[in-house]
NUKOLRO-680352 format. One record per residue (C-alpha): residue number from 1; residue in three letters; x, y, z. Coordinates in nm, 3 decimals, decimal comma, always signed. Example, Ala and Ser with C-alpha at 12.3 -4.5 7.8 and 13.67 -1.06 7.14 Angstrom:
2
> num; residuo; east; north; up
> 1; ALA; +1,230; -0,450; +0,780
> 2; SER; +1,367; -0,106; +0,714
//
This chain:
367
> num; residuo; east; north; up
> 1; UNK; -1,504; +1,083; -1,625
> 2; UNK; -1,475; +1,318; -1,324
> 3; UNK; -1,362; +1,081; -1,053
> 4; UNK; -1,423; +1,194; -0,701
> 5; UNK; -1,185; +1,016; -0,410
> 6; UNK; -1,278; +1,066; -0,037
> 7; UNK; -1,059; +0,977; +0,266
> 8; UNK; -1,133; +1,034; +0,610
> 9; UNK; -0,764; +0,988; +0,722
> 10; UNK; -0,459; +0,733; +0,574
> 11; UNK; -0,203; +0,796; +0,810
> 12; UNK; +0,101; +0,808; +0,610
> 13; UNK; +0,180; +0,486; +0,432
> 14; UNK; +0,096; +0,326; +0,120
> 15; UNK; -0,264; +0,437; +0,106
> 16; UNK; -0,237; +0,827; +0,052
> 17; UNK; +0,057; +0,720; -0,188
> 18; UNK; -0,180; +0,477; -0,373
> 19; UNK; -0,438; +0,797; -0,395
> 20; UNK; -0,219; +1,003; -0,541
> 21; UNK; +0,004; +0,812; -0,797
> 22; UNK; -0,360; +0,666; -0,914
> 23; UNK; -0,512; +1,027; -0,969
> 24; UNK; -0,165; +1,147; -1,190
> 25; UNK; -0,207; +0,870; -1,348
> 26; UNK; -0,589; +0,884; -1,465
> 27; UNK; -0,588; +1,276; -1,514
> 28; UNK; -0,290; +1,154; -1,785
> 29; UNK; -0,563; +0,924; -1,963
> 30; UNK; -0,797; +1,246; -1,969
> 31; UNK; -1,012; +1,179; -1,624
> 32; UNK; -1,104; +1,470; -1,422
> 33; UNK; -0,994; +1,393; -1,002
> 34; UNK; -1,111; +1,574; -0,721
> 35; UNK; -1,032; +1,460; -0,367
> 36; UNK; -1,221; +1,550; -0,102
> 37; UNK; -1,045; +1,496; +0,286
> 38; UNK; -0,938; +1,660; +0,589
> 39; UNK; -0,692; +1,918; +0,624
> 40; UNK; -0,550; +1,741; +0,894
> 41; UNK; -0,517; +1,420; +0,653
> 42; UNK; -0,171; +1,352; +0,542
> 43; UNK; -0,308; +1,310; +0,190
> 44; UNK; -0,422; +1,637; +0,150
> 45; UNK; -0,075; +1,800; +0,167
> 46; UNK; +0,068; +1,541; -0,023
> 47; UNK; -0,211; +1,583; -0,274
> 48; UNK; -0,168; +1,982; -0,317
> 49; UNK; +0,223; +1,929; -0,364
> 50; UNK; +0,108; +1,659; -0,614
> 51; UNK; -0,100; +1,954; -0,815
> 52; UNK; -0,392; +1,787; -0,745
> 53; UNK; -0,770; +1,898; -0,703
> 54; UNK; -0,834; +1,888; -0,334
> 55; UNK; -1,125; +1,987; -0,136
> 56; UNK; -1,089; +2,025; +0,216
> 57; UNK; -1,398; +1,804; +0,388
> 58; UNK; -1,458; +1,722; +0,739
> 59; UNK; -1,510; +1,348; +0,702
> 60; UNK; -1,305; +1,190; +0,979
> 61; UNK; -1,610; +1,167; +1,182
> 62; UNK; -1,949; +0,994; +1,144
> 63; UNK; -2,180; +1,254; +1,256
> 64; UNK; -2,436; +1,459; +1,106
> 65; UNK; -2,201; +1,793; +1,105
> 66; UNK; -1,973; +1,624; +0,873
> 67; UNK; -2,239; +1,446; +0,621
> 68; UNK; -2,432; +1,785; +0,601
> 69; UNK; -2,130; +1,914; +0,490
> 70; UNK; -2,060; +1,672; +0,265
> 71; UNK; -2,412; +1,652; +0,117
> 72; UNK; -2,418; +2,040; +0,057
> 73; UNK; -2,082; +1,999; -0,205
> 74; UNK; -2,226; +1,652; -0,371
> 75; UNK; -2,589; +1,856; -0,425
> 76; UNK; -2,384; +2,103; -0,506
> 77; UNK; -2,178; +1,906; -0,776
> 78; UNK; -2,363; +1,623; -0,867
> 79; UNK; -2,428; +1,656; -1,265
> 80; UNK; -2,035; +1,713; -1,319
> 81; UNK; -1,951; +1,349; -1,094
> 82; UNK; -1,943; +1,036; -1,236
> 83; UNK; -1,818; +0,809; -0,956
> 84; UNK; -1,658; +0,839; -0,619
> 85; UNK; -1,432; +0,637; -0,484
> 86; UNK; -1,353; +0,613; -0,105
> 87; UNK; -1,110; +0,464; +0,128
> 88; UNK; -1,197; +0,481; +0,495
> 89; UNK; -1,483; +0,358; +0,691
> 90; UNK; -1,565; +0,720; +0,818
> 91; UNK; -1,580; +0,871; +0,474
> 92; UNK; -1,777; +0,556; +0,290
> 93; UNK; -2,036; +0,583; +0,535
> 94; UNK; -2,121; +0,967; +0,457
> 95; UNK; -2,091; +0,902; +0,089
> 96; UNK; -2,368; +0,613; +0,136
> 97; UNK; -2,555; +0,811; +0,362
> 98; UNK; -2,551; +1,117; +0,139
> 99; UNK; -2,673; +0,905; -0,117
> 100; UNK; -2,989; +0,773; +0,044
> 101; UNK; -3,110; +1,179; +0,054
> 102; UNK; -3,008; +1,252; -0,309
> 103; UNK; -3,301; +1,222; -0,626
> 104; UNK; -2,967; +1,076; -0,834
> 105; UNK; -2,749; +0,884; -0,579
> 106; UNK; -2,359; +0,882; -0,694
> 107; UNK; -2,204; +0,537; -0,782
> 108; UNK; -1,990; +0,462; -0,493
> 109; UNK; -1,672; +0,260; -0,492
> 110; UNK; -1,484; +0,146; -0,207
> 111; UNK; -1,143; +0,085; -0,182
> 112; UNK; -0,994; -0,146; +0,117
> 113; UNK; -0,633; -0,094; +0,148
> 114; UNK; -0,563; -0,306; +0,488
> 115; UNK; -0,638; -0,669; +0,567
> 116; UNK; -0,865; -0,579; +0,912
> 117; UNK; -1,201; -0,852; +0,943
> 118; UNK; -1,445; -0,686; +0,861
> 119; UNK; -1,752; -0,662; +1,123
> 120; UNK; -2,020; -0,946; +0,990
> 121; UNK; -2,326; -0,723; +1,078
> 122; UNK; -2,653; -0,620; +0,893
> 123; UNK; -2,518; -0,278; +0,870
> 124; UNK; -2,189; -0,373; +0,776
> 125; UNK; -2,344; -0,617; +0,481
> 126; UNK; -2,533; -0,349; +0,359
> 127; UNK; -2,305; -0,080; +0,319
> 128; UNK; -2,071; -0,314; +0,128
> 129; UNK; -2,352; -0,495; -0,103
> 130; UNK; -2,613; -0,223; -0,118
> 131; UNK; -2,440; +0,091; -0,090
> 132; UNK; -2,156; +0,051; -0,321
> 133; UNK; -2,172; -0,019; -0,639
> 134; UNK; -1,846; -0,207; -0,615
> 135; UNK; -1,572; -0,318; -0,371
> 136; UNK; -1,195; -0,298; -0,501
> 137; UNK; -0,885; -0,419; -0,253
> 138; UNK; -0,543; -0,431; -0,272
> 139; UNK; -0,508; -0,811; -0,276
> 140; UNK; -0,727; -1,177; -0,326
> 141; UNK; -0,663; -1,197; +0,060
> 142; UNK; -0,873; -0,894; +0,098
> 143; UNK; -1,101; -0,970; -0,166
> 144; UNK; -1,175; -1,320; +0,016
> 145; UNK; -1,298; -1,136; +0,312
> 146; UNK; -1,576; -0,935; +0,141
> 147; UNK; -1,692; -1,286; -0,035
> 148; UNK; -1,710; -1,398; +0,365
> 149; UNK; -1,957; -1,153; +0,472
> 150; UNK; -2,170; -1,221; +0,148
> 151; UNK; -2,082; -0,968; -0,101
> 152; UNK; -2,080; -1,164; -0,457
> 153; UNK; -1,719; -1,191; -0,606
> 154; UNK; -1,844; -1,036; -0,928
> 155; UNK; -1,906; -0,729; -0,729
> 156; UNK; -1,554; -0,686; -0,622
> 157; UNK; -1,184; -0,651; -0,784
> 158; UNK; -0,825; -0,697; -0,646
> 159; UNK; -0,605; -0,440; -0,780
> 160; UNK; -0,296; -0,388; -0,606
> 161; UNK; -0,090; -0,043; -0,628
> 162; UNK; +0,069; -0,054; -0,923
> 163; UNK; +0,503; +0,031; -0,918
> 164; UNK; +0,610; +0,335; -1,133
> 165; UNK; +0,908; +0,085; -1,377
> 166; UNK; +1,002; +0,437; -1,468
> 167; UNK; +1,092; +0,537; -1,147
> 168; UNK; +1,196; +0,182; -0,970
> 169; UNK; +1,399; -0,047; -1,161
> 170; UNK; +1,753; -0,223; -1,134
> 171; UNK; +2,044; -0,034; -1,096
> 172; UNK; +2,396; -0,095; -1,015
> 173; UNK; +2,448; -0,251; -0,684
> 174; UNK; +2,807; -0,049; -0,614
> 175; UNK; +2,653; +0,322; -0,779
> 176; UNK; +2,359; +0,310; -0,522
> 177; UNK; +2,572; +0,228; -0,217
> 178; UNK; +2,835; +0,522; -0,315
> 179; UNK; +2,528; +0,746; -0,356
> 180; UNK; +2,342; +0,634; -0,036
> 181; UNK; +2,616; +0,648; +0,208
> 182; UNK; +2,668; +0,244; +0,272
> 183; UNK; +2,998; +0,008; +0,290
> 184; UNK; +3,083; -0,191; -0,062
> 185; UNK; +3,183; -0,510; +0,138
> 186; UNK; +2,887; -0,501; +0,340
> 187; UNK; +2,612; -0,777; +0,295
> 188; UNK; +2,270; -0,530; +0,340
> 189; UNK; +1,976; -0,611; +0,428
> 190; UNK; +1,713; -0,347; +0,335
> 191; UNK; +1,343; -0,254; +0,469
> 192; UNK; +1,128; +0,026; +0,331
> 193; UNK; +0,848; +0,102; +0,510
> 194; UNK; +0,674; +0,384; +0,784
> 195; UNK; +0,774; +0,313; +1,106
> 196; UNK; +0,468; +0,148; +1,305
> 197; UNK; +0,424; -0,147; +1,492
> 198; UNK; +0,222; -0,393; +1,266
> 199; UNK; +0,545; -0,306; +0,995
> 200; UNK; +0,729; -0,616; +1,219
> 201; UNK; +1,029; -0,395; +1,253
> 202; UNK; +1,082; -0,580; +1,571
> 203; UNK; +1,109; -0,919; +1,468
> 204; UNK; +1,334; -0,835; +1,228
> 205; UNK; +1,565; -0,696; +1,463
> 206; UNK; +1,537; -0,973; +1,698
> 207; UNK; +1,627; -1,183; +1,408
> 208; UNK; +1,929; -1,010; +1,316
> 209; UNK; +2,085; -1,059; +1,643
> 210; UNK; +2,105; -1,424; +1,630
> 211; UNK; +2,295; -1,411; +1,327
> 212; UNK; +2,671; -1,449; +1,388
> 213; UNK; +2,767; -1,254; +1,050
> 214; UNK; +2,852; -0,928; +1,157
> 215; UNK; +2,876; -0,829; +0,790
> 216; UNK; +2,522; -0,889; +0,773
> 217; UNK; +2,370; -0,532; +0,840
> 218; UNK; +2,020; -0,367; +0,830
> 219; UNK; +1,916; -0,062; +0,651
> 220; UNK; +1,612; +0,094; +0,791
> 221; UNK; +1,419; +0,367; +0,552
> 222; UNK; +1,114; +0,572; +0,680
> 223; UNK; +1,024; +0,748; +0,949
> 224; UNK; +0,734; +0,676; +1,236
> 225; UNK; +0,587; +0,687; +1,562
> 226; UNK; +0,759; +0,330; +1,655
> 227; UNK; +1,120; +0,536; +1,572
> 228; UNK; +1,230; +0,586; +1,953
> 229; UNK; +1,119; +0,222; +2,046
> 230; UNK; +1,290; +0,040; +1,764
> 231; UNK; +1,628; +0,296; +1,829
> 232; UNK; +1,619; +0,117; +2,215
> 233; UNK; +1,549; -0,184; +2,097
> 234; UNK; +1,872; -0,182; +1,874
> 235; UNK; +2,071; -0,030; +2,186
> 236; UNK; +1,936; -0,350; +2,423
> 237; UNK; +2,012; -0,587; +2,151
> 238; UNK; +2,398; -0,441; +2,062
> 239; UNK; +2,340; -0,391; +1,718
> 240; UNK; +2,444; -0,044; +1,720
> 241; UNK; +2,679; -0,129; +1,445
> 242; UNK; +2,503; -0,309; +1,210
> 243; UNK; +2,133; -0,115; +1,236
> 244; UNK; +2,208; +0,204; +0,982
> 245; UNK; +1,845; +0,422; +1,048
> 246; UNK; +1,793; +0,726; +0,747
> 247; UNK; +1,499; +0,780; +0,826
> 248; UNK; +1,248; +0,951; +0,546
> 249; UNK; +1,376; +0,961; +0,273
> 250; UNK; +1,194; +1,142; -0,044
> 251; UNK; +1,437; +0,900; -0,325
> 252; UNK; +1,342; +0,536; -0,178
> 253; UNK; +1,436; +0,412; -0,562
> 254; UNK; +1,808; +0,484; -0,517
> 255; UNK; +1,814; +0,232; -0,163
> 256; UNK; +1,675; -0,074; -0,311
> 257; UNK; +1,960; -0,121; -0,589
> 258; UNK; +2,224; -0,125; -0,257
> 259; UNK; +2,035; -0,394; -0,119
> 260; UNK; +2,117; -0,799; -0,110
> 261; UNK; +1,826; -0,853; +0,054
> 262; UNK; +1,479; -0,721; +0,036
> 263; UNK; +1,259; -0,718; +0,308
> 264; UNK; +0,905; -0,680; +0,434
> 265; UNK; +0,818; -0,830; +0,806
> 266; UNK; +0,480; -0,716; +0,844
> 267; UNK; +0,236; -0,833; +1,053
> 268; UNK; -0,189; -0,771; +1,036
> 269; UNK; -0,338; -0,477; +0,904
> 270; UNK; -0,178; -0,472; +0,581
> 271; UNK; -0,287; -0,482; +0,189
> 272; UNK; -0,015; -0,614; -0,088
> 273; UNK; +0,280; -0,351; +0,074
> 274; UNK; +0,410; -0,135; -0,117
> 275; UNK; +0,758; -0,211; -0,062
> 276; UNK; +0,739; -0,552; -0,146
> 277; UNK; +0,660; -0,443; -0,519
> 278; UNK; +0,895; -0,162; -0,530
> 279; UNK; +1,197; -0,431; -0,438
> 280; UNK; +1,063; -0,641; -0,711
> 281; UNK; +1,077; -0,379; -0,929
> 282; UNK; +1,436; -0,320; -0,856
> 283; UNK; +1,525; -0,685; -0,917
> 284; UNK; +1,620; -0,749; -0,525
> 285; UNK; +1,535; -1,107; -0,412
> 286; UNK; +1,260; -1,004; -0,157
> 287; UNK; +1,144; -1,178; +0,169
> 288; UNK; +0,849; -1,107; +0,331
> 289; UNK; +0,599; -1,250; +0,526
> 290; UNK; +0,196; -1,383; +0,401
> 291; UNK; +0,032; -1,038; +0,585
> 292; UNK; -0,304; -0,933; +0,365
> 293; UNK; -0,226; -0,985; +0,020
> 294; UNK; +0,159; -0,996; -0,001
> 295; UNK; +0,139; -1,366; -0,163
> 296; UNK; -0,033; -1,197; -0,463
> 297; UNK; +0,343; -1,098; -0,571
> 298; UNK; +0,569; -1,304; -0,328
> 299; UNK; +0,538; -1,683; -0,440
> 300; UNK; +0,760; -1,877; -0,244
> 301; UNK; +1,029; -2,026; -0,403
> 302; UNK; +0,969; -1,868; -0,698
> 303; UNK; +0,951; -1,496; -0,672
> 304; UNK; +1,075; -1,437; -0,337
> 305; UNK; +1,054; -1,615; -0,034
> 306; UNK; +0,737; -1,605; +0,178
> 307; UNK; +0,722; -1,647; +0,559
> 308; UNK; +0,499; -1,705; +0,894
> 309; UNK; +0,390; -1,401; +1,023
> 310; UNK; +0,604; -1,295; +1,400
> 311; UNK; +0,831; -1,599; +1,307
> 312; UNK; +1,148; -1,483; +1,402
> 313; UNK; +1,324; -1,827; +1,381
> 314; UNK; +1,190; -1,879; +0,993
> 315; UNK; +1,258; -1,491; +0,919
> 316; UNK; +1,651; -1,591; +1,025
> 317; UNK; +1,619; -1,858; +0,838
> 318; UNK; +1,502; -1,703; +0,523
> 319; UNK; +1,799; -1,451; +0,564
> 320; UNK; +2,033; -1,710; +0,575
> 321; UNK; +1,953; -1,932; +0,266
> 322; UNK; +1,964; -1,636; +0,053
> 323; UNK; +2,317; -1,511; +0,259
> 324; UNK; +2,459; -1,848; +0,164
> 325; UNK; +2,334; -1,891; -0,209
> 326; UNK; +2,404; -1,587; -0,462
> 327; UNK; +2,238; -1,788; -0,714
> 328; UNK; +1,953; -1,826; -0,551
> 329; UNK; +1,922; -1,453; -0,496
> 330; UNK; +2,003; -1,392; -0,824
> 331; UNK; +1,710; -1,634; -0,970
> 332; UNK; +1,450; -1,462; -0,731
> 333; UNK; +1,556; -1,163; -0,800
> 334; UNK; +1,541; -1,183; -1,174
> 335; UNK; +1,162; -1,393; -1,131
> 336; UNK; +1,032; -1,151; -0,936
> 337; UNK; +1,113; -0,872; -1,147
> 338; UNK; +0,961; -1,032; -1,451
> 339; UNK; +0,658; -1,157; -1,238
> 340; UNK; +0,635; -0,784; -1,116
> 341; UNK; +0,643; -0,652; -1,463
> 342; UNK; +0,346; -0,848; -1,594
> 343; UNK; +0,109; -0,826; -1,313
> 344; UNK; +0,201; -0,517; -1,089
> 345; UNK; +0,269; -0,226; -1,265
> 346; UNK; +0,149; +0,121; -1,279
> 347; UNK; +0,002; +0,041; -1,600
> 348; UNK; -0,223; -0,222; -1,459
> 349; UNK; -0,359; -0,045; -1,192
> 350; UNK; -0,475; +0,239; -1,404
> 351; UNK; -0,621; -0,002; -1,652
> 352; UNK; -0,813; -0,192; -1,368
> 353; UNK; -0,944; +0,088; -1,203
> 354; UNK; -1,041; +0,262; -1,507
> 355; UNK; -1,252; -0,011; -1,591
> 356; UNK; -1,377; -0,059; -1,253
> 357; UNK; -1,507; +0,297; -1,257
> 358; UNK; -1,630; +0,343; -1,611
> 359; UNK; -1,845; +0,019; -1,541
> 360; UNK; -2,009; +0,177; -1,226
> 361; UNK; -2,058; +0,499; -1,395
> 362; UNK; -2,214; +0,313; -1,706
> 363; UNK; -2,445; +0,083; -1,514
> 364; UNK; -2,608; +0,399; -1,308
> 365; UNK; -2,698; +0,569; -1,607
> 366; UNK; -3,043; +0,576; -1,719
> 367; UNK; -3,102; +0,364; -2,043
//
C-alpha cells in the first residue's frame, strides 16, 4: 500500500512521534509513506531526519489557497495512493473536501490523538461518518466520544502508540543514575513529557512540597513553552534542591531505569501519553492520572496507580504509598510491564493500523 499521512501542525509531543515511529515501522512491512505537512510543522523536520518521504503542503489553514494546493498533488497522484491518513482538524477537512471534487475520492482515515469534545454539529457528524472511511484514536476514552456524536463503533478503532521493547525496557536502577547524572541514595521521582500546561507539571510540584522527605526528589525531562513558569514556580515553592530540570533530552530510555517512581500528571487534552507506556516498558511502577485514555494501560491497583485529575492531595498520596511499600512498587512495576508487553507494543500498533488501512483501501475498490 502507499499510505499517505497529512498533518496540519502537532506541536511537538507524542503526535509527530506517533507519525513517525508508525511510518518506519510500516515501510519495514513493505508499505510505501508519504507525508504531506507544513514546513513550519515540527513533524516535517523530524520526518526528513527520520529518512522519510515528506512533502511540504500548506494545510494549517482551511481556506481555498491551501485545498487547491492540496487537490493539484492528490489529482496529481491519485492512481499510486491507497489511503490517507490524517491527524488535525485543518488537514482532514481539505482531504474531505478534496475528495468531494475528485471522479475517485481517496479513502480517508482520521486519527484523533487528544481527548478535546468534539463539536456535536451537522458538519462535524458528517465529516466524521461520511467523509472518512474510518476513525482511529489513541484510547476507548477517545473512541467513546466519536460513538457520542453518532459515528457507529464498528467504524472506529483504538490503537494507542505502540512502545519500541527494543529501545525501552528495564535496566539497572544504579547504571542509569551513574549515566544520567543523579544521587544513588536518592528516592526519584521521574516525569517525561513536553513542557505545557495541560502536562500538570504544576500539580505535581505543588505536591512535592508537602512532602516532608527531602530525599524524595523530582526529575523533570523535556523541554517547553511552560519551562520559565514551572522554573519560578520551583523558586516560590523552595524546592530548588530537590527539582533536577534536563531539559530535552534525545535518550529518554536511559532516565526511566533511574526512576522509583513513574509519573504522568496530565490534565485534558490528552490521548493514552506516551510516557505512561514508555515507564511501563521500563518496569517503573507508574502513577498517573485518568486524562483521555491513560486507563487503557494504567489499571489501578494493578498496573499502576490511577488518579483524579488536578488532585494534588491524592497525587501526594499516591507518591507516598508507593515511597512507603517497595513491594508494592515492585508488583506494579513488574504488572505493568507484562500488561504493557501484551497490549501496547510497537508490534500492535503496526498490526492494528495495517489492518485498519488495508480494510479502507479494500472496501473502496471497485468489485
Amino acid at each position: 500500500m502507499h499510505i499517505v499521512h497529512t498533518e496540519a501542525d502537532g506541536g511537538k509531543g507524542g503526535q509527530p512521534l506517533r507519525i513517525i515511529n508508525e511510518s518506519v515501522g510500516l515501510i519495514q512491512r513493505g508499505h510505501q509513506v508519504t507525508i504531506l505537512c507544513p514546513e513550519t510543522a515540527p513533524l516535517h523536520g523530524l520526518a526528513r531526519e527520520a529518512g522519510l518521504t515528506v512533502v511540504t503542503m500548506p494545510l494549517k489553514r482551511k481556506n481555498l489557497k491551501n485545498l487547491q494546493a492540496l487537490r493539484r498533488w492528490l489529482r496529481e497522484h491519485r492512481e499510486a495512493i491507497d489511503v490517507i491518513n490524517s491527524h488535525n482538524s485543518a488537514d482532514t477537512w481539505l482531504v474531505a473536501l478534496a475528495n468531494l471534487t475528485l471522479s475517485k475520492p481517496i479513502p480517508l482515515v482520521r486519527t484523533r490523538h487528544a481527548s478535546g469534545v468534539p463539536r456535536n454539529n451537522w458538519t462535524t457528524r458528517w465529516l466524521f461518518r461520511k467523509a472518512c472511511a474510518h476513525i482511529v484514536t489513541t484510547g476507548e476514552a477517545l473512541r467513546q466520544q466519536m460513538a457520542d456524536i453518532g459515528v457507529p463503533m464498528a467504524q472506529s478503532t483504538s490503537v494507542p502508540s505502540g512502545v519500541d521493547t527494543m529501545r525501552f525496557h528495564p535496566a539497572d536502577k544504579q547504571a542509569a543514575r551513574t549515566y544520567c547524572g543523579l544521587a544513588q541514595d536518592d528516592f526519584l521521582l521521574g516525569v517525561v513529557s513536553h513542557l505545557r500546561p495541560n502536562k500538570g507539571h504544576s500539580v505535581l510540584l505543588r505536591a512535592l512540597a508537602t512532602i516532608e522527605h527531602p530525599e524524595v526528589k523530582l526529575v523533570i525531562v523535556g523541554e517547553g513553552t511552560y519551562k520559565a513558569t514551572l522554573e519560578q514556580q520551583i523558586i516560590e515553592l523552595g524546592l530548588q534542591e530537590r527539582v533536577i530540570m534536563t531539559g530535552h533530552r534525545s535518550d529518554p530510555e536511559r532516565f526511566f531505569p533511574a526512576f522509583d517512581i513513574a509519573l504522568s500528571p496530565s490534565h485534558d487534552m490528552e490521548g493514552l501519553p506516551q510516557g505512561v507506556l514508555q515507564s511501563l516498558a521500563s518496569r517503573i511502577a507508574t502513577i498517573a492520572t485518568d486524562a483521555g485514555g491513560t486507563g487503557d494501560a494504567v489499571i489501578n491497583g494493578k498496573t499502576g496507580l490511577l488518579i483524579g485529575q488536578r488532585d494534588e492531595k491524592a497525587l501526594r498520596d499516591a507518591i507516598l504509598t508507593l515511597y512507603n511499600d517497595a513491594a508494592l512498587r515492585q508488583t506494579l512495576a513488574q504488572q505493568g510491564y507484562d500488561y504493557l508487553c501484551a497490549h501496547f507494543t510497537r508490534e500492535c500498533m503496526l498490526e492494528a493500523m495495517e489492518n485498519v488501512f488495508t480494510d479502507a483501501a479494500q472496501r473502496s475498490r471497485p468489485r
